[in-house]
N, C-alpha and C positions, 0 to 999 in steps of 0.2 A: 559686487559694486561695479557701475560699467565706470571703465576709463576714459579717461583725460585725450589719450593721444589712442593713435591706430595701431593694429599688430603688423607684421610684414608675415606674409605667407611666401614661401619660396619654393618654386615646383623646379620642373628639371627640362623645362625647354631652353633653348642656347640662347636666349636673352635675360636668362638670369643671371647671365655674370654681372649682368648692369648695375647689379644689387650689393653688389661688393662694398662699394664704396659710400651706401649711405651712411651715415652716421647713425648709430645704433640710437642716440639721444631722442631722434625722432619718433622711435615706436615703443609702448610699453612692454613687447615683446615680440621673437621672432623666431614659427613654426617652419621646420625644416620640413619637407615630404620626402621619403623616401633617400635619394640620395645625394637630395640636393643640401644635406650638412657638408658636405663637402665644397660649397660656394663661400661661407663665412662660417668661422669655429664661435661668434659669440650665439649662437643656436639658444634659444632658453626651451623650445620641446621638438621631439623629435617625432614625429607622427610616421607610421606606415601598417601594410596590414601585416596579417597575424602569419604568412608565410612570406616576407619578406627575406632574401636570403642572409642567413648571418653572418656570410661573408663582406658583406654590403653595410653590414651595421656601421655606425660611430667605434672607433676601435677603444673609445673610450669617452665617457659621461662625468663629466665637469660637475666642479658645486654648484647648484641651483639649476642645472641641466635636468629635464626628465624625459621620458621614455613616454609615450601614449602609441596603446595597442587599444586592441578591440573591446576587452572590458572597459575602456575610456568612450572611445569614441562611439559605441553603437546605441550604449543609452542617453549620451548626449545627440546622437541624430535621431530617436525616438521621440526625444522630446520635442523636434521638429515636422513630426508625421512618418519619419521610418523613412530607410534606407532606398526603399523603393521608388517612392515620389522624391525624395532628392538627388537620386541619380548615385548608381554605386562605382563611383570610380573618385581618388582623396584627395582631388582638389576640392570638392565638393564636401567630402569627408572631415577634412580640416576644416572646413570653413566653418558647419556646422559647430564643429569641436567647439573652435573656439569662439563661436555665438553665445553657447553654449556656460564653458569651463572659465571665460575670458572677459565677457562682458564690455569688446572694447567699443570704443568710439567710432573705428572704422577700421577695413579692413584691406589692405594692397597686396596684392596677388602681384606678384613677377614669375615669370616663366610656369604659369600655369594655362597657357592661350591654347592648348589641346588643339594645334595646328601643326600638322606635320607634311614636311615636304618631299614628295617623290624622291628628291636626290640631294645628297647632304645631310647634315647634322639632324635629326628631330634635336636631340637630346644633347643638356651641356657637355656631358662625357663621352660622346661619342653615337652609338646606337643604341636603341632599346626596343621596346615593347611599348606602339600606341595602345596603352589601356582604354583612354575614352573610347577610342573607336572598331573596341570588341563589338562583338554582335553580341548585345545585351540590351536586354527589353527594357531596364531602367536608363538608358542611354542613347534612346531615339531621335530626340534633342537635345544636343548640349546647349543649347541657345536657351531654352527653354528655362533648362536645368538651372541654371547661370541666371534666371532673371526671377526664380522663387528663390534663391539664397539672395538676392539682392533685396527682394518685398519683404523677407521672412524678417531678414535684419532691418530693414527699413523702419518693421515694426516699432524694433526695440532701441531707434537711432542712433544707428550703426550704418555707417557708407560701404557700401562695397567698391572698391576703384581697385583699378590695373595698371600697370606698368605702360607708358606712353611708347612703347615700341612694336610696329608691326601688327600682323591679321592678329584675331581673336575671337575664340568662341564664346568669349566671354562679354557678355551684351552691357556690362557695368562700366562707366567712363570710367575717362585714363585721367589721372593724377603726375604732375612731374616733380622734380626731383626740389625745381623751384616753388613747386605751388605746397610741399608737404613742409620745406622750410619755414616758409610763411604758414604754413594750417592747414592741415587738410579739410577737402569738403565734407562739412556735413550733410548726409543723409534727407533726403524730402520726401516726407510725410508719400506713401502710395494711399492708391485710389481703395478705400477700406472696402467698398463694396462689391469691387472686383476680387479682389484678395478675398472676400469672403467667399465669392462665388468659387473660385479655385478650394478654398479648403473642403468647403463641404459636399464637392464634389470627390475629392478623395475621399475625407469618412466615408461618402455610399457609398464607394467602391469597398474599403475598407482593408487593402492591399498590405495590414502590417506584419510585418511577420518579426517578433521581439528580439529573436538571436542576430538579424542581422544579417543573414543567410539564407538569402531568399531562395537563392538557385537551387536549395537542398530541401524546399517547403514543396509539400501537397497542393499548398493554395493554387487555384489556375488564376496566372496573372494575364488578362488579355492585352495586348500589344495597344489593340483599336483603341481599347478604355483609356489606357495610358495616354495614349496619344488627344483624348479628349481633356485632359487634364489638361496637357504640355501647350496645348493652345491656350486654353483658361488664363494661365500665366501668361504666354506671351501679351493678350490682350490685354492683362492686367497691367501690362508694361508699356504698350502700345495697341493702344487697340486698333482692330482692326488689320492690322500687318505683323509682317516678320510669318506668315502664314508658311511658306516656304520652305521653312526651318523644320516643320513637322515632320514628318517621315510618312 
């Protein structure tokens, strides 16, 4: 059954502390990625991948708290077209999830902007690892990537909005803290025809690979193809532009 109110997804770039302070009331639930349970303990799931290190975990799992690993997530990104056309890296991960597992109304990303700065902080805890910006063929646009989870939920009238602070790769408007008090926005209706054109230009491709795991699949996935996809979407989002963003 889809909700009422939005989820809060919360990633691990240094403007997620901003998220401390919303009032939980606001959202029907709120996805931690990786170690960003560590920004607010009222967490309702905890998403990360399957080697995440266990030192890093929640040192503990509250009532009504769960745990989602990859037997969660990778058949709910299946049901979205597979890990490979939505870009494998868990902002993207989550999102899906919880399109998915969650059914909500809309969804706000804080500190998931996959912008990292030469010098300073990427990350709220200090340093880490830019995952968006491995050299991985599902991740040649994050722009792209960011604007089929926007269409995909669009579908099923779900907003995707972002945290009103700073760049972002994520091409979904920002929502503030006053605008989700009053309501967040609802989701508008994308351009069906365009969206279709993006879909069933992946089936031809046909790039699924069911475990999830595509780095360790036979399949040859071509970069070019993909990259004809990742326009698809952008166009679908704005036609005509945002061309740039391809690779």
């Amino acid at each position: 059954m889809t909700q009422t109110k939005p989820i809060l997804i919360l990633g691990s770039a240094p403007n997620v502390t901003q998220a401390r302070d919303l009032p939980k009331s606001l959202f029907s639930a709120i996805v931690a990625i990786n170690n960003a349970w560590q920004v607010r303990d009222d967490w309702d799931y905890h998403i990360a991948p399957d080697d995440f290190a266990p030192d890093r975990m929640p040192p503990m799992v509250g009532e009504g708290q769960r745990l989602i690993r990859s037997e969660h997530y990778v058949p709910a990104n299946n049901a979205y077209g597979g890990i490979v056309y939505a870009g494998g890296t868990m902002a993207f991960t989550a999102g899906y999830w919880a399109l998915h597992a969650l059914r909500p109304a809309g969804i706000v990303f804080y500190g998931c902007d996959m912008v990292y700065p030469a010098q300073g902080k990427g990350h709220f805890y200090g340093t880490g690892t830019a995952d968006p910006l491995r050299d991985d063929v599902t991740l040649r646009s994050l722009e792209a990537k960011s604007a089929r989870l926007m269409l995909l939920a669009a579908l099923q009238d779900c907003a995707c909005l972002r945290a009103p602070f700073g760049e972002s790769r994520l091409v979904c408007p920002v929502v503030s803290p006053e605008q989700l008090e009053a309501g967040a926005p609802r989701a508008q209706a994308p351009d069906l025809i365009a969206v279709g054109r993006a879909q069933a230009r992946e089936a031809e491709l046909g790039y699924i690979v069911e475990s999830g795991r595509y780095w360790e699949s036979d399949m040859p996935i071509l970069a070019e193809e993909l990259d004809t996809v990742d326009r698809l979407w952008l166009d679908a989002t704005w036609p005509g532009t945002m061309r740039a963003s391809v690779a």
